[in-house]
Backbone as CSV, one residue per row, in Angstrom:
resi,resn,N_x,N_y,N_z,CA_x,CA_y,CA_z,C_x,C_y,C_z
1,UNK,15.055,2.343,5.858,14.496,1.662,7.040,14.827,2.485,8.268
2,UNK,13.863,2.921,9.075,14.040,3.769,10.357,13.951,2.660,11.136
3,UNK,14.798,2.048,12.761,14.364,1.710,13.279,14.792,2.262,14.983
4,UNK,14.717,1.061,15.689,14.864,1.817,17.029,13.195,2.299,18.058
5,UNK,13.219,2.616,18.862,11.964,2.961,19.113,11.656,4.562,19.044
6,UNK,10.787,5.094,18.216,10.362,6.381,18.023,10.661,7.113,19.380
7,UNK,10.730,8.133,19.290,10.950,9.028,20.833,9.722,10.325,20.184
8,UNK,9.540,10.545,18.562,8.693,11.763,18.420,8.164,10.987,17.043
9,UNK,6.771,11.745,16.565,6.465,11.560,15.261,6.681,11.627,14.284
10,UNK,7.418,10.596,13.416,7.840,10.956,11.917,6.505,10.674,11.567
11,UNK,6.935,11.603,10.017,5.594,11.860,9.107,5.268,10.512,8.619
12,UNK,4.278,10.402,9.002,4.013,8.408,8.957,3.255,8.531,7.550
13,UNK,3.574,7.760,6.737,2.859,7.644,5.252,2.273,6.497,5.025
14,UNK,1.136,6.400,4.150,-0.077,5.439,3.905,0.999,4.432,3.234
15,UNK,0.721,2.995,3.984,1.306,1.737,3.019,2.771,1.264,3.564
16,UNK,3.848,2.237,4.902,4.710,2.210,5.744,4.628,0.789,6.654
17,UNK,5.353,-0.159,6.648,5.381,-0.713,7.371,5.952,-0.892,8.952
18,UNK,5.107,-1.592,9.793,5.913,-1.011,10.837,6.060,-2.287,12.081
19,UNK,7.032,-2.721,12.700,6.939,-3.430,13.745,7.150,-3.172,14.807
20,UNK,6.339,-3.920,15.805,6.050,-3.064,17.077,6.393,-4.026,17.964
21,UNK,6.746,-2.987,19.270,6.701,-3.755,20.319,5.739,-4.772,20.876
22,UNK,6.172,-6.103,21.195,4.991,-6.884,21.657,4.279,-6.180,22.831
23,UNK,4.962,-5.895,24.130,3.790,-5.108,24.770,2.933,-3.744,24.806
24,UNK,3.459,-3.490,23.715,2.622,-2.213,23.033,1.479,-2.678,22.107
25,UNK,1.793,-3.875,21.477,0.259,-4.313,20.842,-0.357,-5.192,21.667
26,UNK,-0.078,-6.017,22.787,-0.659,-6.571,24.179,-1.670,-5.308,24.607
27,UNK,-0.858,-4.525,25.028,-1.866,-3.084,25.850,-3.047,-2.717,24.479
28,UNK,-2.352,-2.675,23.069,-3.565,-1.989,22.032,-4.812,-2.947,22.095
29,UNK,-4.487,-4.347,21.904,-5.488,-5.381,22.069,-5.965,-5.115,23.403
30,UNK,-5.655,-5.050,24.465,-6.571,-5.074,25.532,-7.537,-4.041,25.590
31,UNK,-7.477,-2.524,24.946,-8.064,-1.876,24.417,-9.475,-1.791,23.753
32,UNK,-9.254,-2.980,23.122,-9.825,-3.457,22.044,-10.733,-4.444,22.299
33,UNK,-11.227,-4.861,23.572,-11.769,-6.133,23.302,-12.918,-6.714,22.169
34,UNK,-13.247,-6.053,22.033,-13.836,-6.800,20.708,-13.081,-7.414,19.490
35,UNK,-11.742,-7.460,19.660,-11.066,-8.175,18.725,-10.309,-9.428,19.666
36,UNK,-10.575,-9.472,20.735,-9.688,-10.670,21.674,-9.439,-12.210,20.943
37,UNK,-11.147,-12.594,20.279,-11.022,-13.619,20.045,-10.835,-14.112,18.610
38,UNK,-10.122,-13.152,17.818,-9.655,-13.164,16.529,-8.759,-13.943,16.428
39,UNK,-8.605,-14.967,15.570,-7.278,-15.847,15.098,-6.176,-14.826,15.077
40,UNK,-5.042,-15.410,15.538,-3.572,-14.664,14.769,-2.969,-13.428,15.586
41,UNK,-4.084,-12.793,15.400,-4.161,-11.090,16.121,-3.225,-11.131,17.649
42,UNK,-3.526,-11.793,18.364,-2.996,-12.143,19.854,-1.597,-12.138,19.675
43,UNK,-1.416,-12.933,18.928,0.800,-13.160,18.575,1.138,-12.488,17.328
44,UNK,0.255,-11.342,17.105,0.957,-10.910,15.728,2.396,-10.518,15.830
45,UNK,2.512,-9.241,16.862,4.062,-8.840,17.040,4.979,-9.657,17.188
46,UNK,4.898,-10.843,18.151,5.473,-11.667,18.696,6.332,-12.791,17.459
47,UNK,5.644,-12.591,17.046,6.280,-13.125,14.990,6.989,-12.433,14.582
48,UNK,6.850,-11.435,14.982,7.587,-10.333,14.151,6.884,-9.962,12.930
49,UNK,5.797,-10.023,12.808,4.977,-9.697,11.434,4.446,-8.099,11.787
50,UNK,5.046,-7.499,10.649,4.930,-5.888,10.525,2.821,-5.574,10.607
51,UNK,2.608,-4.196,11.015,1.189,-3.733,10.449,1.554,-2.640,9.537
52,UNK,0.532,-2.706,8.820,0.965,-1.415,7.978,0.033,-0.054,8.257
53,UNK,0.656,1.186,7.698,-0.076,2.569,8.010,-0.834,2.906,6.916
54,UNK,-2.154,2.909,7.375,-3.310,3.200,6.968,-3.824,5.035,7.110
55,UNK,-4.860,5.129,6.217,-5.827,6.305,6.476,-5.941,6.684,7.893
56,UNK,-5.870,8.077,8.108,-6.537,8.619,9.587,-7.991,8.215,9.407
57,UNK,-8.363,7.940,10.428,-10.057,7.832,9.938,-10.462,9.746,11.004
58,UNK,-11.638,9.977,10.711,-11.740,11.428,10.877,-12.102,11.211,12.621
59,UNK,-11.478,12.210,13.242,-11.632,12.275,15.094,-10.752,11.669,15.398
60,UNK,-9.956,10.306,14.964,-8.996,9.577,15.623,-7.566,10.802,15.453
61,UNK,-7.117,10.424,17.204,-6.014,10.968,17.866,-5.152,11.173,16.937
62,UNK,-4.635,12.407,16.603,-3.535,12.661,15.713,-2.329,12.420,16.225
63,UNK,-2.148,12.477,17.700,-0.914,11.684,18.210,-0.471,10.282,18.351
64,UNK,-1.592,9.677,17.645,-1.101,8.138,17.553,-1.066,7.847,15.923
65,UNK,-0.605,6.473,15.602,-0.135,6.221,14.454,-1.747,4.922,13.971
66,UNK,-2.062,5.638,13.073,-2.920,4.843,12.528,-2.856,3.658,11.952
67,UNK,-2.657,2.358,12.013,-2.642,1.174,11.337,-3.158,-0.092,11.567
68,UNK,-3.144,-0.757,10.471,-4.273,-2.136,10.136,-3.475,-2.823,9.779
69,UNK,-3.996,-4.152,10.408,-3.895,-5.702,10.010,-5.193,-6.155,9.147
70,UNK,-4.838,-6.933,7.892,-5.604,-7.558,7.694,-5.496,-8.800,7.532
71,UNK,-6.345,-9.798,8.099,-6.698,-11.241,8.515,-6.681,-12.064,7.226
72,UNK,-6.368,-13.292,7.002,-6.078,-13.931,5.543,-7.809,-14.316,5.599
73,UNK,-8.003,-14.791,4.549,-9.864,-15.936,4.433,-9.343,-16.533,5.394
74,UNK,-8.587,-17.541,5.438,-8.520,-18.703,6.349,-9.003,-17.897,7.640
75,UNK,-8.718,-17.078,8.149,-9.017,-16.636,9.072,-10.099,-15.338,9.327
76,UNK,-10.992,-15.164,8.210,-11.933,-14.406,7.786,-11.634,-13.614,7.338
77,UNK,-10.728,-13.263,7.175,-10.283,-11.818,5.756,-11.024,-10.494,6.756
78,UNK,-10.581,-10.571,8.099,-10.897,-9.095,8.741,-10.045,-8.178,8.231
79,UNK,-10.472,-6.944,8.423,-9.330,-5.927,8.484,-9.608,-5.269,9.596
80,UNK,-8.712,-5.413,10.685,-8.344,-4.257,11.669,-7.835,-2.961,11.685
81,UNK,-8.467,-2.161,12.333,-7.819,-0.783,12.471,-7.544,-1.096,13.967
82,UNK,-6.162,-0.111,14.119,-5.809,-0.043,15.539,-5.007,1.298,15.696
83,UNK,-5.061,1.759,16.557,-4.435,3.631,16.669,-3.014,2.804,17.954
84,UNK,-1.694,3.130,17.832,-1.060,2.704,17.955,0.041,4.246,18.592
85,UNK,0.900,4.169,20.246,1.811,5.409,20.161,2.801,4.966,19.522
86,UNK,3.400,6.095,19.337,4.888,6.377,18.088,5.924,5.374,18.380
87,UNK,5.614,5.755,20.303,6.616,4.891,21.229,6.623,3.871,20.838
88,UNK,6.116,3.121,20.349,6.047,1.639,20.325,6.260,0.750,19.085
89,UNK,6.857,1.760,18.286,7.727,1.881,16.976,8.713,1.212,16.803
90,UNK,9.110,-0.008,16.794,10.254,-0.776,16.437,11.551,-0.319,15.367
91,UNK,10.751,-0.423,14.306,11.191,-0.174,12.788,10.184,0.035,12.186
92,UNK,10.994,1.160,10.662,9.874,1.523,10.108,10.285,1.128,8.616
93,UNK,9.418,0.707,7.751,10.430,0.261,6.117,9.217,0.602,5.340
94,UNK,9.626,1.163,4.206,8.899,1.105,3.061,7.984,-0.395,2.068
95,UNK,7.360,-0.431,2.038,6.502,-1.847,1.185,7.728,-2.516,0.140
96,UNK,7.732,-3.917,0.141,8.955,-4.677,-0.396,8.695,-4.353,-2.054
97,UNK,9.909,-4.529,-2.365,9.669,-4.685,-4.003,9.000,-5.782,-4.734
98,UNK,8.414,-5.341,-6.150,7.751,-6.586,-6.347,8.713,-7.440,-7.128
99,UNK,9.740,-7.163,-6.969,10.666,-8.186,-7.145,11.037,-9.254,-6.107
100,UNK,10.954,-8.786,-5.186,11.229,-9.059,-3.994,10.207,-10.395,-3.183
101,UNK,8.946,-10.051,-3.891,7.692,-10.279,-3.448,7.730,-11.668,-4.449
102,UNK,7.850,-11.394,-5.641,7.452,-11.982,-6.849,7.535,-13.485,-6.396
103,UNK,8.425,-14.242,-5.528,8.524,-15.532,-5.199,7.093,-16.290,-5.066
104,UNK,6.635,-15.420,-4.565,5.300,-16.471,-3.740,3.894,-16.072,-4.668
105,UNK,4.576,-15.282,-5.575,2.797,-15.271,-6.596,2.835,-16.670,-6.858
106,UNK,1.655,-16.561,-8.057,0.708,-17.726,-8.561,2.005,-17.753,-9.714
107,UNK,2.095,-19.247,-10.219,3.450,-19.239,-11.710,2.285,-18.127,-13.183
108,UNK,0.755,-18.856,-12.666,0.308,-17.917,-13.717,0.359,-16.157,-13.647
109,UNK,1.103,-15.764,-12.798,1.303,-14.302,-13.245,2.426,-13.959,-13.215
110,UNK,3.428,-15.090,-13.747,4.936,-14.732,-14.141,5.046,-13.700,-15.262
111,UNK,4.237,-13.739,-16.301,4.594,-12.852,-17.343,4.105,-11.691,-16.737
112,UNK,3.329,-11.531,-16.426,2.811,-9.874,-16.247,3.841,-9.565,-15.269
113,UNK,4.352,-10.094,-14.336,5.120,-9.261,-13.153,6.525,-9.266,-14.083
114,UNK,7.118,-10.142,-15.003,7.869,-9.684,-16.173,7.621,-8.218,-16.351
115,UNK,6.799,-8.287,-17.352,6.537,-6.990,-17.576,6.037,-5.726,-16.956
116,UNK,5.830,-5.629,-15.486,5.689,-4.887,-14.859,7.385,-4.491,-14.502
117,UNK,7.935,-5.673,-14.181,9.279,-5.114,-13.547,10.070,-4.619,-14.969
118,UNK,9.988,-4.768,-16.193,10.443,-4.479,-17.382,10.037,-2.802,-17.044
119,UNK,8.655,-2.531,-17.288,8.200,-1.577,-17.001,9.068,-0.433,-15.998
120,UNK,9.379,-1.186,-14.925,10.250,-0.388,-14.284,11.674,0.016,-14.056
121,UNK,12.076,-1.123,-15.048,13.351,-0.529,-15.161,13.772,0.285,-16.246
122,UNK,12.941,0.441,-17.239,12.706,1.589,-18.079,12.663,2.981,-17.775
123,UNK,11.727,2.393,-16.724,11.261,4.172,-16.198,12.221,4.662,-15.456
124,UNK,12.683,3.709,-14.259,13.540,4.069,-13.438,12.721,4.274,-11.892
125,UNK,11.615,4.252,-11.917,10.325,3.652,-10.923,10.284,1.738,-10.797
126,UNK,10.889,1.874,-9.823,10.679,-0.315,-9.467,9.302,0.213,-8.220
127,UNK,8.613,-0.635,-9.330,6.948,-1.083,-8.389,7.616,-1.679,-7.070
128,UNK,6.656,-1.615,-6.294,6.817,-2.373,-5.032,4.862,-2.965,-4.439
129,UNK,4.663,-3.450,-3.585,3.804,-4.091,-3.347,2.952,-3.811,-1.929
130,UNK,1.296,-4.236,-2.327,0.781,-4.223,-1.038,-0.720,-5.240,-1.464
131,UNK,-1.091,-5.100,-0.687,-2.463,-6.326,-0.719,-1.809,-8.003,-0.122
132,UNK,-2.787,-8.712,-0.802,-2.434,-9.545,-0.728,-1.359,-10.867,-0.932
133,UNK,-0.630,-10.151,-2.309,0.406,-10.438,-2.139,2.288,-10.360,-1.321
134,UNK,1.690,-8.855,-0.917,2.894,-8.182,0.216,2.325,-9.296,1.469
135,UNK,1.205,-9.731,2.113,1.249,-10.028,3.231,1.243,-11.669,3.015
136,UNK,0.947,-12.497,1.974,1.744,-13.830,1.773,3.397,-13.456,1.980
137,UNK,3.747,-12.948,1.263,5.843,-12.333,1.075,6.001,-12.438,2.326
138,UNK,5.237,-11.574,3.676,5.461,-11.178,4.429,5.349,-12.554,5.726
139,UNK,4.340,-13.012,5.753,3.815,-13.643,6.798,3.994,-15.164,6.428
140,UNK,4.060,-15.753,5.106,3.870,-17.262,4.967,2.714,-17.560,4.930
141,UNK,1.664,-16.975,5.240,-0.013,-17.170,5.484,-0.425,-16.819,4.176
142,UNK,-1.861,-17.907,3.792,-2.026,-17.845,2.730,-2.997,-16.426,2.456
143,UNK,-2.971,-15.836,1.749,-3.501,-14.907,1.263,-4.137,-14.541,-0.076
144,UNK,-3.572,-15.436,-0.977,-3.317,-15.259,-2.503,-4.598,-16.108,-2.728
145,UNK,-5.681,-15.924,-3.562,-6.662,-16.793,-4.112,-6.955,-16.416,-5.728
146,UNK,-7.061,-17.701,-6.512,-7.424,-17.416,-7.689,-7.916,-16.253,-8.110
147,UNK,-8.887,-15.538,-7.324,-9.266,-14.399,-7.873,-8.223,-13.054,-7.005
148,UNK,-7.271,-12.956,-6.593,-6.800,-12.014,-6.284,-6.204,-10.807,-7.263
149,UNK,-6.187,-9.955,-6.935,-5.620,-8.725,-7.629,-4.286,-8.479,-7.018
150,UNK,-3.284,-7.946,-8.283,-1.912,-7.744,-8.161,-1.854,-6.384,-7.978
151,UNK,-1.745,-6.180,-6.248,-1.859,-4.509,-6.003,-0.175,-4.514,-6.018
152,UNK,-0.262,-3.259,-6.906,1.166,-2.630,-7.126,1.158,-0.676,-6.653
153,UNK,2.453,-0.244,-6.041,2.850,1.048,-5.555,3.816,1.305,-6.728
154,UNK,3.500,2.675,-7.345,4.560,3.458,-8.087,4.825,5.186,-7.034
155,UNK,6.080,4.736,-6.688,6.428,5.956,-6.147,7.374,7.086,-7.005
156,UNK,6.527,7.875,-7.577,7.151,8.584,-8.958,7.852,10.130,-8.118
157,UNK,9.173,10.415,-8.864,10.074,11.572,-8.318,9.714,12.561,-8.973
158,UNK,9.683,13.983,-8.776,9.355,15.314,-9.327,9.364,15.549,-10.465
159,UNK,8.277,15.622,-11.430,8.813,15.495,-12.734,8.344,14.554,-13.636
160,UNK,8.383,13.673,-13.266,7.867,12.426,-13.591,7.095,12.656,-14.511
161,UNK,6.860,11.563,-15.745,5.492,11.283,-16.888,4.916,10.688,-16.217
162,UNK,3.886,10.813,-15.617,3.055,10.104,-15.068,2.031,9.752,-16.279
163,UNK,2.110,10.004,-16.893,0.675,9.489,-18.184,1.226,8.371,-18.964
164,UNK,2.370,8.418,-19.206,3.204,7.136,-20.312,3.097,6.156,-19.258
165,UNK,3.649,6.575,-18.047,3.401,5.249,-16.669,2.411,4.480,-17.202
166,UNK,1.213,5.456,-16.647,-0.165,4.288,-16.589,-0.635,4.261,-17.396
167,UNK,-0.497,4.787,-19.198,-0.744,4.426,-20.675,0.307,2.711,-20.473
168,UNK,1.152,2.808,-19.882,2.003,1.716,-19.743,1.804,0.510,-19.406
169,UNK,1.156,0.926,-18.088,0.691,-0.212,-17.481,-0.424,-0.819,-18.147
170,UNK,-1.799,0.340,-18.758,-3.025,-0.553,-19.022,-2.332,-1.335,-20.592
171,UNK,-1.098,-1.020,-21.166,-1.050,-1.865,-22.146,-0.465,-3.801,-21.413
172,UNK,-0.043,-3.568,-20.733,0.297,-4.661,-19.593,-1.155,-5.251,-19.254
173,UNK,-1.798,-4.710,-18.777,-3.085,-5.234,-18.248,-3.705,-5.757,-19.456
174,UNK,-4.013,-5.319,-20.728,-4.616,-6.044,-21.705,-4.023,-7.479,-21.893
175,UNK,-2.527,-7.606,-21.990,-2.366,-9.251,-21.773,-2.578,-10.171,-20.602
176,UNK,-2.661,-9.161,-19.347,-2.718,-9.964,-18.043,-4.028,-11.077,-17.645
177,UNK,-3.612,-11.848,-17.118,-5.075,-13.036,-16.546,-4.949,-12.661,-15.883
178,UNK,-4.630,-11.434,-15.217,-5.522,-10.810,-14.079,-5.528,-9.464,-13.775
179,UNK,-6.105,-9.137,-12.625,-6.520,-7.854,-12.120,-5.034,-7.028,-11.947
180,UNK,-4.845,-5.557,-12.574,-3.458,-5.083,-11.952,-4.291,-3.998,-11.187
181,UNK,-4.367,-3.692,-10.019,-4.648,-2.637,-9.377,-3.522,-2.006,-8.578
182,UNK,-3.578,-0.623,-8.060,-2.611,-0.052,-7.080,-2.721,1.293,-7.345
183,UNK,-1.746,2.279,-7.034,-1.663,3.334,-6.697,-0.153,4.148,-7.754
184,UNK,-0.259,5.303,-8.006,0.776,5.894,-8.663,0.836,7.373,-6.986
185,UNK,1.966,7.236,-6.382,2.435,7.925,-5.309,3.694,9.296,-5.363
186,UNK,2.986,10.254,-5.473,3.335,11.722,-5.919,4.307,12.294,-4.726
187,UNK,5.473,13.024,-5.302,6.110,12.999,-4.116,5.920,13.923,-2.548
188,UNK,4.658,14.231,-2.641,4.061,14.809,-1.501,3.098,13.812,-0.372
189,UNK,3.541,12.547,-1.431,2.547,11.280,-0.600,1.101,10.997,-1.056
190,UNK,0.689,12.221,-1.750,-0.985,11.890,-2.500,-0.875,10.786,-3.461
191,UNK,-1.631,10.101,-3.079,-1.977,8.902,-4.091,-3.262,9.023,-4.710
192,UNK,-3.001,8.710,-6.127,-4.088,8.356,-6.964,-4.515,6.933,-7.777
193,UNK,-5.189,6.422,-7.613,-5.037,4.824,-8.499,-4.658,5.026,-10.063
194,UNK,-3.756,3.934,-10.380,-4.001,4.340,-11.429,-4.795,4.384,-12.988
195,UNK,-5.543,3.213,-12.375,-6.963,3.261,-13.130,-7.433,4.580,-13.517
196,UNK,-7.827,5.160,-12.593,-8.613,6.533,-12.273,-7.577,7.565,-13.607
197,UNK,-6.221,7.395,-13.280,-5.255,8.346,-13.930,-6.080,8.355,-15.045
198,UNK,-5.770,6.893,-15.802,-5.641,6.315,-17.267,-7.154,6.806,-17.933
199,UNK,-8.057,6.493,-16.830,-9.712,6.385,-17.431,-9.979,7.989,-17.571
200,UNK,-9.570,8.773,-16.739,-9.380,10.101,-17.025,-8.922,10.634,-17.641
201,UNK,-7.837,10.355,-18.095,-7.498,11.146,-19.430,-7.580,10.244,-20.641
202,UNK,-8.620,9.669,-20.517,-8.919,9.262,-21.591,-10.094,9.968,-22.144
203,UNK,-10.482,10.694,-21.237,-12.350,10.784,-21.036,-11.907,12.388,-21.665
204,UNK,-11.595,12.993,-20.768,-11.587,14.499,-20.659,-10.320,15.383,-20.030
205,UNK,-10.037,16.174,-20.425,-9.057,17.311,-20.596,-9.093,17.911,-18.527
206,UNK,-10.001,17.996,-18.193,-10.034,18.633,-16.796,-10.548,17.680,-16.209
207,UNK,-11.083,16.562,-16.230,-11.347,15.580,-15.592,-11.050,15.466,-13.812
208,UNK,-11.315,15.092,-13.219,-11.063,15.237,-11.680,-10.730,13.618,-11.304
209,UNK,-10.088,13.554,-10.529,-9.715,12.156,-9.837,-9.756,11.955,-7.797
210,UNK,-10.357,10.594,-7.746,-9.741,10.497,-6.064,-8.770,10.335,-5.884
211,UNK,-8.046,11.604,-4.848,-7.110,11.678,-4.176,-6.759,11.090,-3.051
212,UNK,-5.689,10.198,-2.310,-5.939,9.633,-1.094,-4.565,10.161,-0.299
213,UNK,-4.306,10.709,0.844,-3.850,11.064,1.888,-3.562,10.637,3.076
214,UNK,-2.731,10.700,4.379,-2.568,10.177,5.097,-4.319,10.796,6.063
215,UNK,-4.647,11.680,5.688,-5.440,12.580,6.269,-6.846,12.516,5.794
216,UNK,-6.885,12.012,4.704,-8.556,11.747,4.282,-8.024,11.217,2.765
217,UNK,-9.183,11.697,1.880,-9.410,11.682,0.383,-10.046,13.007,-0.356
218,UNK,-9.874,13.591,-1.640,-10.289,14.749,-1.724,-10.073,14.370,-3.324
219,UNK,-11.112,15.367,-4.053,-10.867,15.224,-5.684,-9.804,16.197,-5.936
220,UNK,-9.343,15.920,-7.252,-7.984,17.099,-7.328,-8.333,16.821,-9.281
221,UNK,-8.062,17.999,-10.134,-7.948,18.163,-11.158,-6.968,17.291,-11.779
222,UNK,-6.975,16.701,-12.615,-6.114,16.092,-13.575,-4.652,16.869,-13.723
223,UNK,-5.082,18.289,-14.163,-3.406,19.132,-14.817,-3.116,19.990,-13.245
224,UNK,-4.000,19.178,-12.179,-2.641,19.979,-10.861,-2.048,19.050,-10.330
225,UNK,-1.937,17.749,-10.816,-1.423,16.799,-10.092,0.337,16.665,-10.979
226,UNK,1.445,16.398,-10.462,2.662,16.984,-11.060,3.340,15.651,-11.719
227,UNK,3.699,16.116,-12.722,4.027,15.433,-13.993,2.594,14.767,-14.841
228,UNK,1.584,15.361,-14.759,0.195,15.035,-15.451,0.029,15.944,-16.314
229,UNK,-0.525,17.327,-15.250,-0.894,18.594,-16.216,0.221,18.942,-17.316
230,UNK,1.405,19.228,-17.117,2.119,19.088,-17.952,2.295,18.392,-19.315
231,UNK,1.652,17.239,-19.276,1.569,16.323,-20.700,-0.027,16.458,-20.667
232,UNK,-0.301,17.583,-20.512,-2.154,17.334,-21.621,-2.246,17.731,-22.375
C-alpha cells in the first residue's frame, strides 16, 4: 500500500486502486459536466470509496492518472473514465483478495471460490479480485446480480506455469454455476485473459493472444509470453 499524497508518478498499473482527495475529484467533476447529474459520483471520495486504474485511452495526457468508476444497475451500471493528477493521490493498494472479498458473494458460489482459493494455495498465486464483486467488498452497494461473472486477477512471478494455472482453472469452471472470468498478470504488468490462454493452446502451437497494457492492447505469440513458451 503506497500512501500519502504523490509528489511524482509511480508506474500506475491497470486494476490499482486508488483514493483521492475530495477536492481533487470536486475540481475533476467540474471538468466534467456531463457527468454532474449522475447518482453517487458527487460524494464518491468523500466515502472514501477508492477508483480504480484503468487503460490509457490513446491522446489522453500521459501526465495524469487514468481511472474509472463504475456505477452499480441501481444506478445505471455507467462506467466513468476520468484523467486524474498524481497530486491528488491519497493511497495506492493493490485489488483485495478473493478471500478477502469472498464475504459478500452469492452462498451459491461458495464452492467454486473454495476451489479457486484451493487453487491458490497450491500454486502459491492467491487470486485477488475486480468487477463486480471487488466493488460490492468495497462500497456496500449492490453490484452482484444473478447473472454476474466472478472476475478474478492472477498475478504470476517469473517463471511461473502459466498453462497448469489456467488448465486449472477451466477444470474449476466445468463444475462452476457460473461465469469465471479475469486476467493471468505477467510480471511486466501485461495481462492476458485467461480464457484466451487456455483456448489457445488448445487450438494451436503459435497461436496469438490479446494482450492488455497500461498503454493500449497488442497481440503477442503464445511461446513469448513467460512461463508459456516454455511448456509447449
Amino acid at each position: 500500500m503506497r500512501g500519502g499524497r504523490q509528489t511524482s508518478s509511480p508506474p500506475w498499473r491497470r486494476h490499482d486502486l486508488l483514493h483521492v482527495a475530495p477536492d481533487v475529484w470536486a475540481s475533476a467533476l467540474v471538468h466534467c459536466p456531463s457527468l454532474a447529474d449522475l447518482p453517487l459520483l458527487g460524494a464518491w471520495a468523500d466515502r472514501g470509496w477508492p477508483v480504480i486504474v484503468r487503460r490509457r485511452a490513446e491522446a489522453e495526457d500521459p501526465d495524469l492518472v487514468p481511472v474509472g468508476v463504475p456505477l452499480p444497475p441501481a444506478a445505471g451500471k455507467r462506467r466513468v473514465a476520468l484523467l486524474l493528477p498524481p497530486e491528488g493521490v491519497l493511497q495506492c493498494s493493490s485489488p483485495p483478495l478473493l478471500r478477502a472479498a469472498a464475504r459478500v458473494a452469492d452462498p451459491g458460489w461458495r464452492s467454486t471460490i473454495v476451489s479457486l482459493l484451493a487453487l491458490g494455495a497450491r500454486t502459491g498465486v492467491e487470486p485477488s479480485v475486480f468487477g463486480s464483486l471487488l466493488w460490492q467488498h468495497l462500497t456496500g452497494l449492490t453490484y452482484l446480480s444473478p447473472h454476474a461473472d466472478l472476475d478474478v486477477l492472477w498475478q504470476v512471478p517469473g517463471g511461473f506455469d502459466v498453462l497448469s494455472l489456467v488448465f486449472s482453472i477451466a477444470e474449476i469452471q466445468r463444475a462452476a454455476p457460473l461465469r469465471i472470468d479475469g486476467e493471468v498478470i505477467f510480471p511486466d504488468g501485461t495481462a492476458v485473459n485467461w480464457r484466451e490462454l487456455w483456448n489457445a493452446r488448445r487450438t494451436a502451437d503459435r497461436a496469438t493472444v490479446l494482450a492488455k497494457t497500461m498503454e493500449g492492447v497488442r497481440l503477442l505469440d503464445i511461446p513469448a509470453l513467460p512461463g508459456v513458451g516454455q511448456h509447449a
